[in-house]
C-alpha positions in Angstrom: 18.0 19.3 50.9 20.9 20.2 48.3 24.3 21.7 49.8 24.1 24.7 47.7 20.4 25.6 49.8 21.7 25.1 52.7 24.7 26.9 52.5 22.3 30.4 51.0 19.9 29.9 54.3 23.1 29.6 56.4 24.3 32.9 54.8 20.9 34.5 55.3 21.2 33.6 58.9 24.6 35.2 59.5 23.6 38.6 57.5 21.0 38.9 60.5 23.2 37.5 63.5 25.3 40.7 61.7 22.6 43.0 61.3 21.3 42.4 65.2 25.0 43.2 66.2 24.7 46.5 65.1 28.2 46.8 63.6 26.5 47.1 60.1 24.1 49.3 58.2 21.9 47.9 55.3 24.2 49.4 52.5 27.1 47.7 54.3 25.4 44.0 54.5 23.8 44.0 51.3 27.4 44.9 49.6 29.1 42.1 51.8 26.1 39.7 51.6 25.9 40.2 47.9 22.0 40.9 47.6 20.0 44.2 46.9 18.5 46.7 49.7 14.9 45.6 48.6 15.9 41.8 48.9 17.2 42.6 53.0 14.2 44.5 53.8 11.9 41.9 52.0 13.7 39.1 54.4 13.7 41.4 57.4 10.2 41.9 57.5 9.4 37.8 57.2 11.7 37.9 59.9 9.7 40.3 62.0 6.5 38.7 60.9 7.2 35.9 63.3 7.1 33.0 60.5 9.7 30.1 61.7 11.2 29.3 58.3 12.0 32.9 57.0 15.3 32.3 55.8 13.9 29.3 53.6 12.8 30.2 49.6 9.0 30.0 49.2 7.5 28.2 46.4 7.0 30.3 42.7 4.2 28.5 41.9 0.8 30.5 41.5 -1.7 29.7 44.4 -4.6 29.5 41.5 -4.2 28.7 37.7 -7.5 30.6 36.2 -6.9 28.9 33.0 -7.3 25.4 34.4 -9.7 23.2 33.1 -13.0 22.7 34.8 -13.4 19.2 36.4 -16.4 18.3 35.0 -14.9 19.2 31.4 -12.2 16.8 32.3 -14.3 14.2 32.5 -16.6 14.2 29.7 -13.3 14.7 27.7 -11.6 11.4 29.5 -15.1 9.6 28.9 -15.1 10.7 25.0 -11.6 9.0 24.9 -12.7 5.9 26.4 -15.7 5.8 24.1 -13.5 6.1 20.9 -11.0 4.8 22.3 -8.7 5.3 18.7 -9.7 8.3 18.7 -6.8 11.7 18.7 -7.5 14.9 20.0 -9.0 16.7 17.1 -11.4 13.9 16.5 -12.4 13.5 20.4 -13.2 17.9 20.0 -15.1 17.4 16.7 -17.3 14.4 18.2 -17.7 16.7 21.7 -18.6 19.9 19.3 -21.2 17.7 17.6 -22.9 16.1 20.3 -23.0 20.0 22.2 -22.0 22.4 20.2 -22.9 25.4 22.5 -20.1 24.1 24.7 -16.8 26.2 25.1 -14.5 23.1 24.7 -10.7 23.9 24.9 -8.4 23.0 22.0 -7.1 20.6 20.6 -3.5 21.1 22.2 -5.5 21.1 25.8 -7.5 18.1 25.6 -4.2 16.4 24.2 -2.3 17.3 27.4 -5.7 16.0 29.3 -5.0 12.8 27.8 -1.6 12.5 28.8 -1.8 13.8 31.9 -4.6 11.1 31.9 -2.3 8.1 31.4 -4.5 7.6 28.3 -2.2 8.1 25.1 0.8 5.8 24.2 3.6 8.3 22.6 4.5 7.4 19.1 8.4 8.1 17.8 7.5 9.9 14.3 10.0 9.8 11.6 10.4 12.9 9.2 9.9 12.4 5.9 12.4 13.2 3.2 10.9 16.1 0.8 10.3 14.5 -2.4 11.2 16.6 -5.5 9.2 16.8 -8.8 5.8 16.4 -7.5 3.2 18.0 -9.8 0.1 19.4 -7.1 -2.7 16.5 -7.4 -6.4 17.3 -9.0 -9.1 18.2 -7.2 -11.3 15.4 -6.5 -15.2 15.2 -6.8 -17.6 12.5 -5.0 -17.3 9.3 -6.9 -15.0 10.8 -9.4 -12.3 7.9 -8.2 -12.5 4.9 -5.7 -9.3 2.9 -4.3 -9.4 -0.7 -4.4 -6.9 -3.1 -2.9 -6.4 -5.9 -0.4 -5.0 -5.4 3.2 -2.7 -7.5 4.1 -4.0 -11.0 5.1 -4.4 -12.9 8.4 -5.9 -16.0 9.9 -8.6 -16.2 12.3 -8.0 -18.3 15.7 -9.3 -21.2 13.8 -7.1 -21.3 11.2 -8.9 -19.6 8.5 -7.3 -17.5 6.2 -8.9 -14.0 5.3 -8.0 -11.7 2.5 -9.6 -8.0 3.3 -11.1 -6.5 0.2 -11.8 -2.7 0.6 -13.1 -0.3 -1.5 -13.5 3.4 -0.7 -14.0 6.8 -2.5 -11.3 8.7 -2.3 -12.9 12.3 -1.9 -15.1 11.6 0.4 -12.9 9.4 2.3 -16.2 6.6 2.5 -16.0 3.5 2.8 -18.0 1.4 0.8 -17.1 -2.1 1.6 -14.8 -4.6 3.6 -15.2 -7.7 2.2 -13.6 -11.0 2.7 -12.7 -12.5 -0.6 -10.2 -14.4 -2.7 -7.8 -12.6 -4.7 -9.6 -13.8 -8.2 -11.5 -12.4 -10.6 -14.2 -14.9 -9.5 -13.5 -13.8 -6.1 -13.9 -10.2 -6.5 -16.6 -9.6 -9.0 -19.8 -10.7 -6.8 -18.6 -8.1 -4.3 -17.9 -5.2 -7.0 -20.9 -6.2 -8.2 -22.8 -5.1 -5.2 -21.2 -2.1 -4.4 -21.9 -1.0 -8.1 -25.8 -2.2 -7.3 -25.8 -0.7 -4.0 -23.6 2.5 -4.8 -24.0 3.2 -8.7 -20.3 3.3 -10.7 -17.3 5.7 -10.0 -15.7 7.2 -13.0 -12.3 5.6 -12.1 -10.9 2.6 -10.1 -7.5 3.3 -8.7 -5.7 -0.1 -7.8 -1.9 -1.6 -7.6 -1.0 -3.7 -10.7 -1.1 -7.1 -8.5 -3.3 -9.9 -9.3 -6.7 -9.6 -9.7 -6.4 -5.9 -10.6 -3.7 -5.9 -12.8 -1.2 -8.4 -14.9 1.7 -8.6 -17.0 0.0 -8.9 -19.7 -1.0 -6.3 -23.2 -1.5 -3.0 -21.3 -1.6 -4.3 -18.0 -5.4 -5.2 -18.0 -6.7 -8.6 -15.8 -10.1 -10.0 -16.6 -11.3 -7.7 -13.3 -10.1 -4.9 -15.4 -11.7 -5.8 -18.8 -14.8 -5.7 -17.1 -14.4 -2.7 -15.7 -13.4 -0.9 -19.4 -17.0 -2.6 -20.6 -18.6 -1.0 -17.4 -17.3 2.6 -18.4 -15.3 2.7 -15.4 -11.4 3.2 -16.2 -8.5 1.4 -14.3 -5.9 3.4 -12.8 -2.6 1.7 -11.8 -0.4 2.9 -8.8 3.5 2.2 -9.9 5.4 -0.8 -8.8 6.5 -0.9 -4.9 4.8 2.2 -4.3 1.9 2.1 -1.8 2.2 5.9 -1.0 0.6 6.6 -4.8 -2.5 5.4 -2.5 -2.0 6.5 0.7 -5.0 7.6 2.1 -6.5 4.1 1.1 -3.5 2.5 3.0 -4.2 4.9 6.2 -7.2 3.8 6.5 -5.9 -0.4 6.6 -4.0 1.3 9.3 -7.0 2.3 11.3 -8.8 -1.0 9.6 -6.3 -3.5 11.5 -5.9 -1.5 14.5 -9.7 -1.9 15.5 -10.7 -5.3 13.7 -7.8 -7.5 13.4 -5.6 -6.9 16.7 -6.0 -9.6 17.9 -8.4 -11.6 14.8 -11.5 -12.9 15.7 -12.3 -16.7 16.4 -13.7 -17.1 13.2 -14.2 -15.9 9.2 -18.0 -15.1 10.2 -17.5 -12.9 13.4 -14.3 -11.2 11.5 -16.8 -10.1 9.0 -19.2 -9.1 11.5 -16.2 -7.0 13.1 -15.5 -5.6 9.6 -19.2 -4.3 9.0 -19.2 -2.2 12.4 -16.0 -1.1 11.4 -17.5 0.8 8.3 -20.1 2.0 10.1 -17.9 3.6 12.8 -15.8 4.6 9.8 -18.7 6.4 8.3 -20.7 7.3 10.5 -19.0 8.3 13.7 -15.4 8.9 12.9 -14.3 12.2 12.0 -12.3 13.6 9.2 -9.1 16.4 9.2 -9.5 16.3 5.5 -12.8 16.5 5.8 -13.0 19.7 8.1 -13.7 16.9 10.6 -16.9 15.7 8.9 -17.6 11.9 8.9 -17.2 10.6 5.2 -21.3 9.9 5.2 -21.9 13.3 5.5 -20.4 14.3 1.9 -20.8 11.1 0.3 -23.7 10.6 -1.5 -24.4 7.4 -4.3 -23.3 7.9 -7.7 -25.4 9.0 -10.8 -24.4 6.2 -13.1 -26.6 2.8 -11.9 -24.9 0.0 -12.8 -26.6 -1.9 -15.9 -28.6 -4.7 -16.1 -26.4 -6.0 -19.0 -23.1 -5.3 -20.1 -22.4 -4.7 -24.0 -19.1 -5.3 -25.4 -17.0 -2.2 -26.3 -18.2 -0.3 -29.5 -15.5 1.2 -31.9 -15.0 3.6 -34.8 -15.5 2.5 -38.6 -12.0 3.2 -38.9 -11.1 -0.1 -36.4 -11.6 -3.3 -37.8 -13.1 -5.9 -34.7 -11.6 -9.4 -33.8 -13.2 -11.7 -31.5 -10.3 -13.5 -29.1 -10.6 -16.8 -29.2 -10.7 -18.8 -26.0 -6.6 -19.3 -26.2 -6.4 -15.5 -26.4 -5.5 -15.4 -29.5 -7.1 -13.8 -33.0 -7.1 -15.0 -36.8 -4.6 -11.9 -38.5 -3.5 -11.9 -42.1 -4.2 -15.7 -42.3 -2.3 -16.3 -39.0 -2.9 -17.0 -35.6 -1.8 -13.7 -33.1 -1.7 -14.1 -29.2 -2.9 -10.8 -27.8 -3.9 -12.2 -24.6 -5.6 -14.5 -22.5 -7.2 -12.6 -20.1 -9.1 -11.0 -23.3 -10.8 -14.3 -24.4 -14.4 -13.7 -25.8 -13.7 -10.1 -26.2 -13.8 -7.6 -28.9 -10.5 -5.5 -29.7 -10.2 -2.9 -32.5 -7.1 -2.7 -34.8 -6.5 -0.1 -37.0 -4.2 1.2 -39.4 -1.3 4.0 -37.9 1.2 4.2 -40.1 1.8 2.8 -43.4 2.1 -1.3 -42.4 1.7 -0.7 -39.0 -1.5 -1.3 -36.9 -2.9 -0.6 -33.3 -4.3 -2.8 -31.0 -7.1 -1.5 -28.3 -9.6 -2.9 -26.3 -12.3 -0.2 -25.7 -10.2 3.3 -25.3 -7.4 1.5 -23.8 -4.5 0.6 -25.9 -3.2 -2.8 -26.1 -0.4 -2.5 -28.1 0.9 -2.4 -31.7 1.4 -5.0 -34.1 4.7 -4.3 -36.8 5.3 -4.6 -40.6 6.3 -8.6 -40.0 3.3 -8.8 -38.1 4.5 -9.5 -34.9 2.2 -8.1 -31.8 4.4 -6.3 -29.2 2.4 -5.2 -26.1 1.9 -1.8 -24.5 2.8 -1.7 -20.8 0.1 -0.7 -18.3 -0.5 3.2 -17.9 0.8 4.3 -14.8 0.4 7.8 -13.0 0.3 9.3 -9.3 -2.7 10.0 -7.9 -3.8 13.4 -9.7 -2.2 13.0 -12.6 -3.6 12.5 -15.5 -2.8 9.8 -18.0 -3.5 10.6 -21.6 -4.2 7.3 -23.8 -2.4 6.6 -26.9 -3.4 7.9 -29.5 -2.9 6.7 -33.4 
């Protein structure tokens, strides 16, 4: 027991062994004893009530908490967490409100102090982000009106086997159409694009990083993955250089990806896969969403309008463009001279036309190329770069 409680008990003792004396009134000890009238009589009548330990402070705690919990509650809460086991508070109330709806379940707050209390959630040291400046407020998106593409970060399997993670998702709905293991080639990637545009119809735009196969250095940034998206109708949207939070929401969910898939890997390429495909499933179909007023993603997503065709035609251009074929060293016949323009547009048609007296533009489909001078010398565009929501505007002649 501390000193300082001792000493106030010992002091509560001696105002009585004063009191009994009779030497004293009330007035007189509660002046000398430093306490109120109410506090003496409130001691004085423990005293009298016979209980041993009068002069000892009771506990402050209430004798029932009518807020508490129920047991049962408890429970299926603790069982919800061990079922979803990556699972936070507001996702662990959605899936209870689902699955009974009529159910008074306590906030979010209480069923995150359940889980502590529970031994069942491993604190995480956040660090506050700076405020970034100059930010224009994103667009609003629409079902299939822009997926994300991009590789997570690759990993072997126990054997030895490397695997690169393709994913693709849609980044309104937050679905996930695909986790593919592929190489990171155009040959690589194309059968699996392929059948998520079979499966899943075309998205409007294709938001990517400008690493290989999505982007390049070359005229406007455009890869032979890219090319044939232009030709599908589907335009490529680059995020900038070193930037991964142009595409965050496509690299929180890798987060969540390698947390439940890849931690540790599987024994080999097959069952990773296999681990991948329940993934998206648990991704879609059972995982809710904050964004999504804690919907799952298959509950807004539905296929896009625009099937994917049976053949693709090359790109078709005004009557004021004159049409080159690139040859196979990505080059075109101009003036009565050979012109690189690029390789990764070998066999394809690009349109040049006339934009100032001498001067010409290059473009492949409605995406500019770049520009070829009065000494006919081809200088190349850059790619087109932009945050998500922002709008690029093409060149125009």
């Amino acid at each position: 027991m501390a000193f300082r409680e001792t000493c106030v008990m010992e002091e509560r003792i001696s105002m009585f062994r004063d009191y009994d004396s009779g030497a004293f009134n009330v007035t007189e000890l509660s002046a000398r004893y430093g306490v109120s009238r109410e506090t003496f009589y409130l001691w004085r009548a423990r005293r009298a009530g016979g209980e041993g330990l009068w002069f000892q402070d009771r506990s402050h705690a209430v004798k029932a908490c009518w807020g508490r919990t129920d047991a049962a509650v408890v429970a299926r809460i603790v069982a919800m967490r061990r079922r979803f086991v990556h699972f936070g508070p507001k996702k662990i109330r959605a899936r209870l409100l689902l699955e009974a709806p009529a159910e008074a379940w306590p906030a979010a707050s209480t069923i995150g102090d359940i889980l502590k209390r529970e031994g069942l959630v491993t604190p995480v040291r956040r660090r506050r982000r700076a405020i970034e400046q100059g930010v224009s407020a994103p667009a609003r998106l629409t079902v299939n009106s822009e997926w994300s593409a991009d590789f997570k970060g690759w990993f072997r399997t126990r054997d030895g086997q490397r695997i690169d993670p393709l994913t693709v998702t849609d980044n309104a709905s937050r679905y996930l159409l695909g986790v593919e293991i592929a190489a990171l080639t155009y040959v690589g990637v194309k059968p699996a694009f392929t059948r998520f545009f079979q499966e899943c119809g075309l998205p409007e735009a294709l938001r990517s990083d400008n690493g290989t196969p999505f982007g390049s250095f070359g005229a406007g940034g455009l890869s032979r993955l890219s090319i044939w998206l232009l030709k599908l109708g589907i335009e490529p949207r680059f995020g900038r250089p070193a930037a991964p939070q142009d595409n965050g929401r496509h690299e929180r969910m890798h987060r969540t990806l390698k947390a439940q898939t890849s931690s540790p890997a599987a024994a080999t390429a097959r069952e990773q896969q296999q681990r991948f495909d329940e993934f998206r499933r648990h991704f879609n179909e059972e995982r809710p969403h904050e964004a999504l007023g804690q919907a799952m993603p298959a509950q807004v997503w539905s296929a896009s309008l625009r099937p994917m065709p049976a053949k693709v035609e090359d790109p078709w251009y005004d009557a004021d463009y004159e049409t080159h074929r690139v040859r196979g060293k990505g080059d075109i016949r101009w003036r009565g001279d050979q012109m690189f323009i690029g390789e990764a547009l070998a066999g394809e048609v690009v349109g040049i036309t006339e934009r100032d007296e001498g001067q010409f533009l290059v473009r492949f489909a409605d995406h500019d190329l770049g520009a070829i001078d009065r000494q006919n010398c081809f200088h190349r565009f850059a790619p087109t770069r932009a945050r998500r929501g922002e709008t690029v505007e093409t060149k125009q002649e």
